[in-house]
C-alpha positions as a printed Julia matrix, in Angstrom:
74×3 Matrix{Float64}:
 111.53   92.95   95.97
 109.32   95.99   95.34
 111.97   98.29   94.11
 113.37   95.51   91.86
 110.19   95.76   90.11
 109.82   98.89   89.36
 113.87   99.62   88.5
 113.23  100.7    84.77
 110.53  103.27   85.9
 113.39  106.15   86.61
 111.03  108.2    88.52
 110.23  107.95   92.23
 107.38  105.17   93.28
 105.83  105.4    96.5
 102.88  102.9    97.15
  99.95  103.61   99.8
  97.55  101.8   101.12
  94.15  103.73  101.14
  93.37  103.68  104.49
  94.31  106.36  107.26
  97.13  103.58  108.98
  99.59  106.17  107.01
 101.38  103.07  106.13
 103.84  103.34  102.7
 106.64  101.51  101.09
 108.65  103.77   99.29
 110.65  101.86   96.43
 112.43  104.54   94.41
 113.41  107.88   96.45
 112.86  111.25   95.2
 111.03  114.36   94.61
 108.12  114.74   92.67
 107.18  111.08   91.84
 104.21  108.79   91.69
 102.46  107.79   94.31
 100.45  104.11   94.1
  97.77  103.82   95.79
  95.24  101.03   96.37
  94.68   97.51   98.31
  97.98   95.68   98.75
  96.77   93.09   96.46
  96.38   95.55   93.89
  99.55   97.11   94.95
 101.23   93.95   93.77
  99.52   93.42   90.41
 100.36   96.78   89.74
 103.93   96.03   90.24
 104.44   93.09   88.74
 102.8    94.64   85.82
  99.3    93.91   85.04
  97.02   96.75   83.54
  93.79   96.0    84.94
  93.7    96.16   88.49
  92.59   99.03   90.92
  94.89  101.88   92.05
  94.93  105.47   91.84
  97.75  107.18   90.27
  98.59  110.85   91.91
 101.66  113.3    91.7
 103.61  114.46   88.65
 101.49  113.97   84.93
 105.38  113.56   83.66
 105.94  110.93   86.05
 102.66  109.33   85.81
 103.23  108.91   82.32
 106.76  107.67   82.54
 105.8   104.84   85.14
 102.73  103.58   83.04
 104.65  103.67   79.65
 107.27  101.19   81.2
 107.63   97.48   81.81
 107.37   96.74   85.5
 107.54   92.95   87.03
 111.16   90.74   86.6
């Protein structure tokens, strides 16, 4: 379901968990991407598209941009 709801992003996601488990779920492949992290319940706001929740945004500004700027959820 994850990568479903990021499809119109067109720039690799990868969500993290911020603890040292090294768990991920990565839901569009490829280089230099975004990487989500936060609690999973903020993992899933996030996808499904709400602005205020709690994650941290890290890799390309380009990309960063791109994934904010678009409509995530169904």
């Amino acid at each position: 379901m994850g990568p479903l709801l990021v499809r119109r992003a067109r720039v690799p996601v990868t969500l993290r968990r911020p603890t040292d488990t090294g768990s991920r779920a990565v839901l569009r492949p490829g280089k230099g991407g975004v990487t989500v992290v936060g609690l999973p319940s903020e993992l899933v706001l996030f996808c499904y598209g709400r602005e205020q929740c709690h994650v941290q945004l890290t890799g390309d500004e380009d990309a960063i941009a791109a994934l904010q700027a678009v409509d995530k959820g169904l």
